[in-house]
BALO-161080 format. One record per residue (C-alpha): residue in one letter; x, y, z. Coordinates in pm, whole numbers, padded with zeros to 5 digits, always signed. Layout:
N
aXYZ
...
//
This chain:
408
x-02295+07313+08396
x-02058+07068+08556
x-01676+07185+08546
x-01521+06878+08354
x-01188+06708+08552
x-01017+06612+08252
x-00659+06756+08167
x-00531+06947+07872
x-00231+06781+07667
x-00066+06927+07391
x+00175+06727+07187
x+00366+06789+06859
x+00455+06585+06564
x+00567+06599+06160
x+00319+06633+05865
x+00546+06360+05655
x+00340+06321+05338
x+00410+06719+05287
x+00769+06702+05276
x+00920+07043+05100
x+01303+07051+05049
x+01360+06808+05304
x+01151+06992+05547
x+00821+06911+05732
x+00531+07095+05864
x+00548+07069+06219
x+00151+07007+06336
x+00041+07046+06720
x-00229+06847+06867
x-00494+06966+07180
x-00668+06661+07368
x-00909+06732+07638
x-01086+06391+07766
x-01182+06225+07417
x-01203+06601+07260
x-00886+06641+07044
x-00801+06928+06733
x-00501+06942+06522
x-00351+07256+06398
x-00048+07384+06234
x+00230+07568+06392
x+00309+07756+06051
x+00689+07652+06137
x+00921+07347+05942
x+01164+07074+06108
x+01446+06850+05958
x+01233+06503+05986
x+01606+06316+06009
x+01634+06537+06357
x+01260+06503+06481
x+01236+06337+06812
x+00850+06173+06812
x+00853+06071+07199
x+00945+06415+07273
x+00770+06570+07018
x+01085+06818+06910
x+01393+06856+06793
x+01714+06712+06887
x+02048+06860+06890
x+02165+07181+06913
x+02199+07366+06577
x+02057+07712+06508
x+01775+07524+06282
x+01644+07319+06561
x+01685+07549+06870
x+01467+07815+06652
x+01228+07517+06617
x+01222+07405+06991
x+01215+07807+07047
x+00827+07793+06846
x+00721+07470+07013
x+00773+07601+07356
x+00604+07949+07293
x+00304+07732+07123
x+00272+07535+07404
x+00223+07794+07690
x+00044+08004+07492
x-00212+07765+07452
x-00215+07590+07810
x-00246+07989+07872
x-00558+08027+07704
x-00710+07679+07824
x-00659+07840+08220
x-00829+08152+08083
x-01132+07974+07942
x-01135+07726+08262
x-01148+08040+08466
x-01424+08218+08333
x-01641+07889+08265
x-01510+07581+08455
x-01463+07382+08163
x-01293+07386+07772
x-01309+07196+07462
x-01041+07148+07214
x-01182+07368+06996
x-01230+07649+07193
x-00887+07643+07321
x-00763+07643+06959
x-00932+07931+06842
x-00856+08130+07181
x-00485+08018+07017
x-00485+08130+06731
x-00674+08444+06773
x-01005+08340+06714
x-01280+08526+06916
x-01401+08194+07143
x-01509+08406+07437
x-01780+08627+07225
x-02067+08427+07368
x-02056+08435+07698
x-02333+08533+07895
x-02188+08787+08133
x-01984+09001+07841
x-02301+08989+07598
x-02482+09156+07902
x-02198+09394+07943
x-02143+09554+07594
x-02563+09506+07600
x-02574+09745+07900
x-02269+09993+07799
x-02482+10048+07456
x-02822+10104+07638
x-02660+10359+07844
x-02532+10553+07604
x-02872+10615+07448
x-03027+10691+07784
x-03180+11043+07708
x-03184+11002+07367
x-03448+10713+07262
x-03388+10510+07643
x-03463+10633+08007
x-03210+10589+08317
x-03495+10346+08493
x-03495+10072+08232
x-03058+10119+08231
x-03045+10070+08604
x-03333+09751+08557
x-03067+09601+08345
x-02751+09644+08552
x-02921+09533+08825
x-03017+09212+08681
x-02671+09165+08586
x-02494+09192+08903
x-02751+08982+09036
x-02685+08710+08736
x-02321+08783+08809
x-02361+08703+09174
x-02530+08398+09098
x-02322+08204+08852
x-02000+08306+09080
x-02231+08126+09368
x-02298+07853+09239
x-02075+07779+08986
x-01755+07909+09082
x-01709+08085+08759
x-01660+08434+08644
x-01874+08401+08324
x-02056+08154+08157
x-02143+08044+07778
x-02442+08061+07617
x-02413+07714+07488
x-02376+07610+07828
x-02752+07743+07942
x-03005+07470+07981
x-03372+07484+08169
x-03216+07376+08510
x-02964+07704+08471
x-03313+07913+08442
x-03469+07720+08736
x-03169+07791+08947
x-03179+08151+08904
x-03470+08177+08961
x-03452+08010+09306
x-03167+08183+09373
x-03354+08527+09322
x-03658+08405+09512
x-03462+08218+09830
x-03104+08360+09839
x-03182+08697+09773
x-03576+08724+09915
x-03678+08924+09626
x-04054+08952+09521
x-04228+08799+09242
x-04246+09116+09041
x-03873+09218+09110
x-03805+08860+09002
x-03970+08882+08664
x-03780+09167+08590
x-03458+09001+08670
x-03611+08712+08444
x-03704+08956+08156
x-03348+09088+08111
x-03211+08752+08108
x-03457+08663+07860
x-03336+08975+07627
x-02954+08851+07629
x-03128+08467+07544
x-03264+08637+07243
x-02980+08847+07116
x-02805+08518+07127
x-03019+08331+06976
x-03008+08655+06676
x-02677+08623+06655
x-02605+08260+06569
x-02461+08165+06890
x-02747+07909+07035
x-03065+07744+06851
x-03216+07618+07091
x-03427+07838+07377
x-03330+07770+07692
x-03608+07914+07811
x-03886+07641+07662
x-04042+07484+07945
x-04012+07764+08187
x-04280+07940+08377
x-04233+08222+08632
x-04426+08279+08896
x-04608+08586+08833
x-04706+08843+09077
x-05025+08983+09189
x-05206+09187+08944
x-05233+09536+09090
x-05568+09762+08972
x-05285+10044+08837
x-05550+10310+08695
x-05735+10555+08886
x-06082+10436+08908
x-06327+10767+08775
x-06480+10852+09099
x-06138+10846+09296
x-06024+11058+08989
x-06320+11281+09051
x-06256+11363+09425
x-05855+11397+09304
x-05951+11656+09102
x-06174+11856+09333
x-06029+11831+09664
x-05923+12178+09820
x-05513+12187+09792
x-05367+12492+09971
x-05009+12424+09908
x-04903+12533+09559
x-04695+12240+09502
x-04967+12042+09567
x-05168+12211+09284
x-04906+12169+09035
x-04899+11812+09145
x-05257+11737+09082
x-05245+11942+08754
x-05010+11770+08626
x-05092+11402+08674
x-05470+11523+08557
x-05317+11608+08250
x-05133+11270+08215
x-05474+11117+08321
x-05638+11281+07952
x-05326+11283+07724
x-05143+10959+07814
x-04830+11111+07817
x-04544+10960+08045
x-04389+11189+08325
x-04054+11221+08088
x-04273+11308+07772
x-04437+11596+08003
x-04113+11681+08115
x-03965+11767+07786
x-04311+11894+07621
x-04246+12198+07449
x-04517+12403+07282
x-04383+12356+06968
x-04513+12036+06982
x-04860+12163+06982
x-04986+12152+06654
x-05309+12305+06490
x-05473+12077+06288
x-05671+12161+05951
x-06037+12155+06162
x-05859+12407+06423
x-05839+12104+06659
x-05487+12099+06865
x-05259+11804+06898
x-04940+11666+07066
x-04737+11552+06817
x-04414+11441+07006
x-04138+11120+06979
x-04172+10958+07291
x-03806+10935+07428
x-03822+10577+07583
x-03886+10414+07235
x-03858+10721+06974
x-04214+10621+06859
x-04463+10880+06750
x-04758+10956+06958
x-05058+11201+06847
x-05310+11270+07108
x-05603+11534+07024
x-05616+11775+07342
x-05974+11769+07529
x-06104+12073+07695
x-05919+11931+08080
x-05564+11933+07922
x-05639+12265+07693
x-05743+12427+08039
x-05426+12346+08229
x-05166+12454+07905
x-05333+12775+07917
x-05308+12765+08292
x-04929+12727+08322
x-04878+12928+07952
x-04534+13134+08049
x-04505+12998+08364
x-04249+12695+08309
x-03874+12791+08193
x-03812+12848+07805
x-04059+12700+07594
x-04134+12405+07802
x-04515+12370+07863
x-04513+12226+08276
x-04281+12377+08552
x-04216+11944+08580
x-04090+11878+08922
x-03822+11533+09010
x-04064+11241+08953
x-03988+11099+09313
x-04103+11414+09457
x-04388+11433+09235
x-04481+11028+09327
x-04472+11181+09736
x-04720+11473+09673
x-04948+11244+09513
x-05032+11009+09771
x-05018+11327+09993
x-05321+11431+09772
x-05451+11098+09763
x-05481+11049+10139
x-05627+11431+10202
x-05957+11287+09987
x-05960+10997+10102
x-05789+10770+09826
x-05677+10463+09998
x-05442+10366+09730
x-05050+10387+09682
x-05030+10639+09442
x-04743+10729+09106
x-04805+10946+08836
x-04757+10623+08611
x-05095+10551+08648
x-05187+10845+08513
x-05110+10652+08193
x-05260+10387+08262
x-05570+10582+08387
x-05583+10774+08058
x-05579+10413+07829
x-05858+10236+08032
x-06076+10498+08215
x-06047+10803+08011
x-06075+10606+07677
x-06176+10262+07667
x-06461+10273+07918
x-06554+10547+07666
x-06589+10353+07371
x-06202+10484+07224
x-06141+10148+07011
x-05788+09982+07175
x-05644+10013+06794
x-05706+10388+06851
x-05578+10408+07246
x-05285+10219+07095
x-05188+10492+06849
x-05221+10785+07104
x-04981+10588+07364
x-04718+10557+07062
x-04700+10202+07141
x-04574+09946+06878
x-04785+09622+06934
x-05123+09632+07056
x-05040+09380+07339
x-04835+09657+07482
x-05138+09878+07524
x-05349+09605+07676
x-05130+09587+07949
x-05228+09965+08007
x-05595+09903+07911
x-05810+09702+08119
x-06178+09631+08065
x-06355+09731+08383
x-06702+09573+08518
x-06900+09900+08417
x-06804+09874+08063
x-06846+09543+07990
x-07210+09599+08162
x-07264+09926+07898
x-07156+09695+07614
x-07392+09411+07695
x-07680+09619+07745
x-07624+09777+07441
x-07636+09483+07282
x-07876+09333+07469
x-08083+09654+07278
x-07985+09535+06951
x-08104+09171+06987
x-08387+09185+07189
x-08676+09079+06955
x-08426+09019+06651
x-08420+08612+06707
x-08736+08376+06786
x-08668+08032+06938
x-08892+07792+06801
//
């Protein structure tokens, strides 16, 4: 990532062994350090007037001031485009300069403008199949990367072929000391660095991973379901306030269907289908992925649609309220029963993968399918194995064994 301190030269001389009624192709030359490309400058000269010292044209005749007139626009255009790529990365090769020359995308894999055009297509397909949070994730970690590599490198943008392990160690250090950030702020930072590392890498711009080597500190792992018995007193605390009724209804709901607060937000009851044993599903696309997700309704969530059935505007199914407001009433709920627990209606998802089904018996394959999630190591972020299953499990098979073996 050093800026290099060598200078660019361009020079000019004659192609003589392609000689073409007297005329020769006049060829230009880019050195940087020990780095040096030849190219043509698609233009002839008279070799009998060539001047090699001064790497033109003598004399004065229309022939070799329209000559001189081509070298001189050749040469500041590309001392032009060396400054531009010096600018943006501290450094040039004699390649790069050529193809910035002649037209040639060179500045296509930089880090900063991959980001860019990565974020300005995300956010168009925010409400569609992406959701604002993720968007503002990403341009956060960008300003923060853009920060950084104008910090310490005195650079507007960087290439990719320029990113190495110590690059990855520095940002990190400059997220966790310059900027004070915590651990799980920082992984996110890390994680949308690591997507732009990988579109690279799909794209034929670097081989190798930068990222080999490299292990983040991770943070803390926070319990983030609601434990049954806290669920319990959640559900059957007295709530005057109607707000705080809708609240609790409709993170319970969350809490048996898995649904997400944007999937309840835009549930309509036309995606509540009858199935051919009379049973009644949510069949929905979830909007942060587009994914299908079919949950069968239990007798808690059939309760509460009937509940708020007409009540919510057109043919949504919940009168949904902002999810910041929604996130305040909770923990206003929370701390009436006696919850003492930070609370978001996130967790209602992850309540709903490892309370309401796992510690049930619901196979993860099966939890997996209801979430809409693509890879099952997605869902076992959201389903956790708690103490008092894995003490039902081993005393069921404790059942199964006793008396089945005999030492001898």
């Amino acid at each position: 990532m050093n800026t290099s301190n060598v200078r660019l030269k361009v020079s000019f001389y004659l192609k003589k062994k392609d000689v073409r009624k007297g005329l020769c192709p006049v060829m230009g030359r880019i050195r940087i350090g020990e780095d040096t490309v030849q190219f043509s400058c698609k233009t002839e000269a008279d070799p009998a007037l060539w001047n090699t010292r001064a790497g033109r044209m003598d004399g004065k005749s229309h022939h070799a001031r329209e000559v001189n007139r081509e070298i001189d626009k050749i040469n500041v255009a590309v001392n032009a485009r060396y400054a531009e790529i010096v600018s943006i990365r501290g450094q040039a090769t004699a390649d790069e300069v050529k193809n910035a020359f002649q037209g040639i995308s060179s500045m296509q894999d930089t880090l900063l403008k991959v980001f860019r055009e990565h974020n300005d297509e995300f956010e168009k397909r925010v409400g569609v199949n992406r959701v604002k949070d993720t968007y503002r994730q990403y341009k956060n970690s960008y300003n923060h990367l853009q920060a950084f590599i104008n910090q310490k490198y005195h650079v507007s943008d960087v290439s990719f072929r320029q990113l190495d392990y110590s690059f990855i160690e520095n940002f990190d250090r400059h997220l966790r000391i310059d900027c004070k950030l915590m651990p799980k702020t920082i992984m996110q930072r890390i994680i949308c660095l690591r997507k732009m590392i990988k579109i690279a890498i799909g794209n034929g711009i670097i081989r190798c991973d930068p990222f080999i080597g490299y292990s983040p500190e991770k943070p803390k792992t926070v319990q983030k379901f609601v434990p049954m018995e806290d669920l319990e007193k959640f559900m059957n605390v007295p709530l005057e306030s109607r707000a705080l009724n809708v609240t609790r209804d409709m993170f319970v709901f969350s809490c048996f269907t898995g649904l997400s607060f944007i999937d309840m937000h835009n549930l309509t009851h036309r995606q509540i289908v009858k199935a051919d044993d009379g049973a009644l599903w949510i069949n929905i696309n979830r909007q942060k992925t587009g994914s299908i997700s079919k949950i069968p309704l239990l007798d808690i969530p059939l309760q509460l649609i009937e509940k708020y059935r007409d009540i919510a505007s057109g043919d949504k199914v919940f009168p949904m309220k902002e999810n910041k407001t929604m996130n305040l009433q909770l923990n206003r709920i929370a701390k009436q029963c006696g919850i003492d627990r930070h609370l978001t209606f996130h967790m209602s998802r992850h309540t709903f993968a490892t309370e309401t089904c796992l510690s049930q018996g619901v196979p993860i394959e099966t939890v997996s399918r209801m979430m809409g999630h693509g890879k099952l190591s997605t869902t076992q972020i959201y389903a956790k194995v708690t103490h008092n299953k894995v003490d039902e499990d081993m005393d069921a098979l404790s059942e199964k064994l006793t008396g089945k073996y005999i030492l001898s």
